[in-house]
C-alpha distance (Angstrom), angle and dihedral (degrees) to the residues before:
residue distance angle dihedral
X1 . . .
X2 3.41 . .
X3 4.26 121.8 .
X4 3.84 83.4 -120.2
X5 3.68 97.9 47.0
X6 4.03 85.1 47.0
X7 3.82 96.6 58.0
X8 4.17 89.6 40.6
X9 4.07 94.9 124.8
X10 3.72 91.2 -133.0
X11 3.95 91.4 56.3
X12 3.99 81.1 49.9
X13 3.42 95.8 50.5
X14 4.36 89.4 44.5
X15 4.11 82.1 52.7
X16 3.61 95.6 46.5
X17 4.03 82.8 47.7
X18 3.72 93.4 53.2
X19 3.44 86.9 45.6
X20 4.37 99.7 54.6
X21 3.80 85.5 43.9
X22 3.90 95.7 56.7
X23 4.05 88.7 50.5
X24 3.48 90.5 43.6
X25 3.77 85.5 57.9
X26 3.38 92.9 39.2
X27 4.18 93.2 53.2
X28 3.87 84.9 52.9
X29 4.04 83.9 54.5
X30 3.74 96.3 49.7
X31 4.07 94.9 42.8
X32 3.97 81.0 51.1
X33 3.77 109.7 41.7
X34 3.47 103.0 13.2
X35 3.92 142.6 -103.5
X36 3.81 113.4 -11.1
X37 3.94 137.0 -131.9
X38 3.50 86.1 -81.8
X39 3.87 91.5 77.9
X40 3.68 101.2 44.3
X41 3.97 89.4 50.7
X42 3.48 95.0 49.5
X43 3.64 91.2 45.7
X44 3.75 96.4 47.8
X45 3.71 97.7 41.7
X46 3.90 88.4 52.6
X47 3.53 88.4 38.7
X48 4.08 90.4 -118.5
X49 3.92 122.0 -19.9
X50 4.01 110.4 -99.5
X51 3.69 132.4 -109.5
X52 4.20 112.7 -144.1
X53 3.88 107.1 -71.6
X54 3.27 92.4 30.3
X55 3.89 125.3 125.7
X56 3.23 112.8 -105.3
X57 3.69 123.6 -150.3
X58 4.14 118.9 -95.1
X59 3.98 115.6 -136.8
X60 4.10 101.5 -173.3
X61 4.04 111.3 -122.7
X62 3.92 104.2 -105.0
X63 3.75 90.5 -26.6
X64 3.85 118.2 -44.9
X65 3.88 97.2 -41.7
X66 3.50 93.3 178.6
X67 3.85 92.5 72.0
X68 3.84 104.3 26.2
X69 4.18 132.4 18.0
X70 3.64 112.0 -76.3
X71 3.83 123.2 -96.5
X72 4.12 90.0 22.3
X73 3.68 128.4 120.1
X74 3.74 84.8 -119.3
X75 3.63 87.5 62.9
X76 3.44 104.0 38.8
X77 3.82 101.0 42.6
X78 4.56 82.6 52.5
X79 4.00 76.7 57.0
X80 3.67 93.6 48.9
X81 3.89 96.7 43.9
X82 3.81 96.5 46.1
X83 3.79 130.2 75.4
X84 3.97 103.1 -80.3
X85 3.31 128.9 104.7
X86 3.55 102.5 -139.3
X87 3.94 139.6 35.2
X88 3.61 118.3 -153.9
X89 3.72 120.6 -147.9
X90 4.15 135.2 175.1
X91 3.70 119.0 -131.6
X92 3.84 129.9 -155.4
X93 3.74 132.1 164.3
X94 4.06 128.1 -114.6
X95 3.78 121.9 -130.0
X96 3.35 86.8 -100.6
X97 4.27 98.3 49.4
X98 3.67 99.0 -98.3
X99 3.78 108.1 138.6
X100 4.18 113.9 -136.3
X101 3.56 144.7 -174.9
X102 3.69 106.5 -100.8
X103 3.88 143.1 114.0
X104 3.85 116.1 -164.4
X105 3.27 118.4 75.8
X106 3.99 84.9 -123.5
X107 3.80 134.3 44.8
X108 3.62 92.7 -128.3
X109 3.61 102.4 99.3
X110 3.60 97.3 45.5
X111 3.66 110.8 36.3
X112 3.89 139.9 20.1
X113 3.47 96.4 -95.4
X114 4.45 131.8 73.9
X115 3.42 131.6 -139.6
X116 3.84 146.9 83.8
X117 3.50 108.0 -61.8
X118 4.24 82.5 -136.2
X119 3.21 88.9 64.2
X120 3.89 106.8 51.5
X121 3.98 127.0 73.4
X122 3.86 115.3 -118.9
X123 3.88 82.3 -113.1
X124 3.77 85.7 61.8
X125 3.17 101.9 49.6
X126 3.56 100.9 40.9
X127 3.94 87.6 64.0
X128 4.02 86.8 66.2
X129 3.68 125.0 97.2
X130 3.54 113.0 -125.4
X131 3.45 108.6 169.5
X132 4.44 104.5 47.1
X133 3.86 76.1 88.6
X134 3.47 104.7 67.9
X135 3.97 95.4 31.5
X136 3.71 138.4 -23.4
X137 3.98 83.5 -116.6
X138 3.67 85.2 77.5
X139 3.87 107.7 46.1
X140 3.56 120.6 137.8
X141 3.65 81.5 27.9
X142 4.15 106.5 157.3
X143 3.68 130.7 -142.4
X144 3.61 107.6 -117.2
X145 4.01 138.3 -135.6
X146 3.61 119.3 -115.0
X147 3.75 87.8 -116.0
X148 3.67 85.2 73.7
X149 3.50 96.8 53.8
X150 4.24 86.1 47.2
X151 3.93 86.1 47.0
X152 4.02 93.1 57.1
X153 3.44 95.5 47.6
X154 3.83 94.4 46.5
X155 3.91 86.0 49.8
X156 3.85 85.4 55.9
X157 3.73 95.4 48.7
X158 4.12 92.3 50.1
X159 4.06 79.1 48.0
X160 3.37 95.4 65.1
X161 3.91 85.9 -118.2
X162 3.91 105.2 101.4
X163 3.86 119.7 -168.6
X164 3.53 129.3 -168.7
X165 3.67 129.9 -136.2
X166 3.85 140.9 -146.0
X167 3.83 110.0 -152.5
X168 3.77 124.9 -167.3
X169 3.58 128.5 -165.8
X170 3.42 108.4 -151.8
X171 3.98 124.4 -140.2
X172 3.83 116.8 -12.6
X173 3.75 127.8 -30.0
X174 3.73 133.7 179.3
X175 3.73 128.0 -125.0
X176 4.20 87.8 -96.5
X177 3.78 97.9 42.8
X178 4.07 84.0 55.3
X179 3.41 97.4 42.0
X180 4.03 87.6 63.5
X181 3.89 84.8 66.2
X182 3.59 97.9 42.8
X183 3.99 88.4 43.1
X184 3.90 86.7 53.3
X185 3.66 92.4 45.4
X186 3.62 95.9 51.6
X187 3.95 86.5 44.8
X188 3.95 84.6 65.0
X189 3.48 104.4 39.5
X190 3.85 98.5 -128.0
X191 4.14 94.9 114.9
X192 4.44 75.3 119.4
X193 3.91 86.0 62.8
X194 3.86 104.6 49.7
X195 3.53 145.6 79.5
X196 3.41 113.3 179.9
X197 4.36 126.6 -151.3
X198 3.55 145.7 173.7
X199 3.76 133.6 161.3
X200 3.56 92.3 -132.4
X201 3.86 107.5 99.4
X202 3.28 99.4 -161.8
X203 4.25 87.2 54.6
X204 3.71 85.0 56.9
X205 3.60 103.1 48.4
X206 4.50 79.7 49.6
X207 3.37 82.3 53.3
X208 3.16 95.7 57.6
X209 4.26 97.3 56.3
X210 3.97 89.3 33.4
X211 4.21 82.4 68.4
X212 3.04 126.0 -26.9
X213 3.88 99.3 -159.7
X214 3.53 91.5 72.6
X215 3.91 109.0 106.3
X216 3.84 96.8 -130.4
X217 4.51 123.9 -151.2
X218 4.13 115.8 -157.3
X219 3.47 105.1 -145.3
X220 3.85 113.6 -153.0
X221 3.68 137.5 156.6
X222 3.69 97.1 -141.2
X223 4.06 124.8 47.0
X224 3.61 107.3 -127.2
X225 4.39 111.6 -133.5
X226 3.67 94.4 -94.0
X227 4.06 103.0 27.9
X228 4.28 86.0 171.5
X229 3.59 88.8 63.8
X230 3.83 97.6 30.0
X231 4.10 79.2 59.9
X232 3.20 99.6 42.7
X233 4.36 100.2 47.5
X234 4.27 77.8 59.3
X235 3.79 103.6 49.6
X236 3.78 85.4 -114.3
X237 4.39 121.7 161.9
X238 3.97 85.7 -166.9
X239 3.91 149.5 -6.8
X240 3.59 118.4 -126.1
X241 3.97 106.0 -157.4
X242 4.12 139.1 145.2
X243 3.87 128.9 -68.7
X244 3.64 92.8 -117.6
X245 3.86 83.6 55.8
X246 3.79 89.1 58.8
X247 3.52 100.0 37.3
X248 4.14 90.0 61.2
X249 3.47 83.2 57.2
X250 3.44 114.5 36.4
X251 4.14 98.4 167.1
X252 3.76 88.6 58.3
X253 3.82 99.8 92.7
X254 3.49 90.4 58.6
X255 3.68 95.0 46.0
X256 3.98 87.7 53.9
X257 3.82 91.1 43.0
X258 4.00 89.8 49.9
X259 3.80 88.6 47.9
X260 3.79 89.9 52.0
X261 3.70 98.1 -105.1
X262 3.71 143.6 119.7
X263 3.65 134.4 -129.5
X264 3.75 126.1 -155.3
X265 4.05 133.7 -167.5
X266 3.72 127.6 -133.0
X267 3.24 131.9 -134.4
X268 3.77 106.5 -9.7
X269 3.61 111.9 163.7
X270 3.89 107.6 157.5
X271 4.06 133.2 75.8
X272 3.31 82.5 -118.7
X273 3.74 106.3 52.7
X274 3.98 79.0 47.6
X275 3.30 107.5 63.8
X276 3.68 95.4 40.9
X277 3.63 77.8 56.9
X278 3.58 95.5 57.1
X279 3.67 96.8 42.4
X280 4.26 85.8 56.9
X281 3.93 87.7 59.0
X282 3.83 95.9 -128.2
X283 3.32 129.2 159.0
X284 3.38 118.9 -134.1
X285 4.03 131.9 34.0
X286 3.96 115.6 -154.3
X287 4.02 102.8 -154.8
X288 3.69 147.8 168.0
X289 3.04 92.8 -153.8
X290 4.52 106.1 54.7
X291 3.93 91.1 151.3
X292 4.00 97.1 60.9
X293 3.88 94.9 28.8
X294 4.02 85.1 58.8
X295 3.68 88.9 42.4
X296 3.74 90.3 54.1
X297 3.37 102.6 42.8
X298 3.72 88.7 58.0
X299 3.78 98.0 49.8
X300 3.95 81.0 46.3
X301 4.07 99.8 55.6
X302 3.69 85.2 36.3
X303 4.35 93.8 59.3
């Protein structure tokens, strides 16, 4: 099949077909035999989905930013050496196909150089600074390859120390640009540490055909009517969305939980927005701060 005859909107609309009718089958399965493998990976990955007052689990913001620039090794491996279970990183691809750590769309921000990061080799932007930003401590600082990211957390794993990660692809990718990650993933034998995510629904349905074994997280700001479903049509163990989202819906938590699937909160980063997240039973936090949420949590299941 051609690319063109691929994108046609009526062989969309046949996919997206072929797609309802398989979860149609498959809601018949789970009403017969059961819950699916849906709810045991959701479960696992989140190491058990949370009743209200429960801790939730603590994914550091691109790393631990609040000790070392975002999206650096610096910051990721403080994510992967403190308390949290989970490190959350942003992924885009080089002109020349290598994936990085990175979330604008340009290096401005973050480093002393401009440009789209799709338009610069990983040669050129690896001669960037992107860490004389955040502090002189962390000149010189280089933005790193996803391969290191997959490196740390197979270090951890051989440790004894396992960490999980929460990868997002950022903007839209095709079925072969994502099957570079999943290829690299596969190549390091941490597909048992990942969840991948994207709001780009068209990145998670070619996430879906790129591998998929991967247990995949929609991220999206606003909760659609029937989130279950909206889940479910995408392959999806869990949506990761705001706290306003969840607050205008305050049953939908358990309607995730029932279905077998998790819910997670971005980017929470007061005491506060934290214990209105614990009250909601979620089960994941998304912070900039991992160090104090951890702390507070403690001091919280301790009172």
């Amino acid at each position: 099949m051609s690319m063109a005859t691929a994108h046609h909107p009526r062989a969309r609309a046949a996919r997206r077909w072929v797609i309802v009718s398989a979860l149609f089958v498959g809601f018949l399965g789970v009403m017969v035999l059961g819950p699916g493998p849906s709810k045991v990976e959701a479960s696992n990955l989140f190491g058990g989905l949370r009743a209200p007052g429960e801790a939730a689990f603590i994914a550091g913001h691109r790393g631990d930013r609040s000790v070392a620039p975002e999206n650096t090794m610096a910051s990721m491996q403080a994510a992967l050496d403190g308390p949290m279970e989970f490190v959350e990183a942003d992924i885009q691809l080089t002109r020349d196909g290598i994936p990085v750590l990175l979330h604008d769309t340009f290096v401005n921000r973050t480093t002393n150089g401009s440009g789209r990061v799709g338009d610069l080799t990983l040669r050129e932007l690896q001669e960037l600074d992107a860490g004389s930003w955040y502090s002189p401590a962390f000149a010189r600082t280089r933005i790193p390859t996803l391969e290191s990211l997959l490196s740390a957390l197979q270090a951890k794993q051989a440790a004894g120390n396992a960490k999980k990660a929460l990868l997002e692809l950022k903007g839209y990718w095709s079925t072969g640009e994502v099957r570079i990650v999943t290829d690299l993933i596969a190549d390091y034998g941490v597909g048992n540490l990942v969840i991948m995510s994207s709001f780009d629904l068209s990145t998670i349905d070619h996430l879906g055909e790129a591998d998929g074994t991967l247990p995949v997280a929609i991220i999206t700001s606003h909760l659609p009517n029937d989130p279950v479903g909206f889940a479910r049509l995408y392959g999806a163990m869990a949506i990761i969305t705001s706290q306003s989202a969840v607050e205008g819906d305050l049953w939908v938590v358990d309607r995730m939980h029932r279905a077998g699937l998790g819910l997670v909160l971005y980017t929470l980063n007061t005491k506060s927005a934290w214990k209105n997240a614990l009250a909601l039973g979620v089960d994941g936090v998304i912070t900039d701060r991992p160090d104090r949420l951890d702390r507070w949590l403690l001091a919280a299941s301790e009172g």
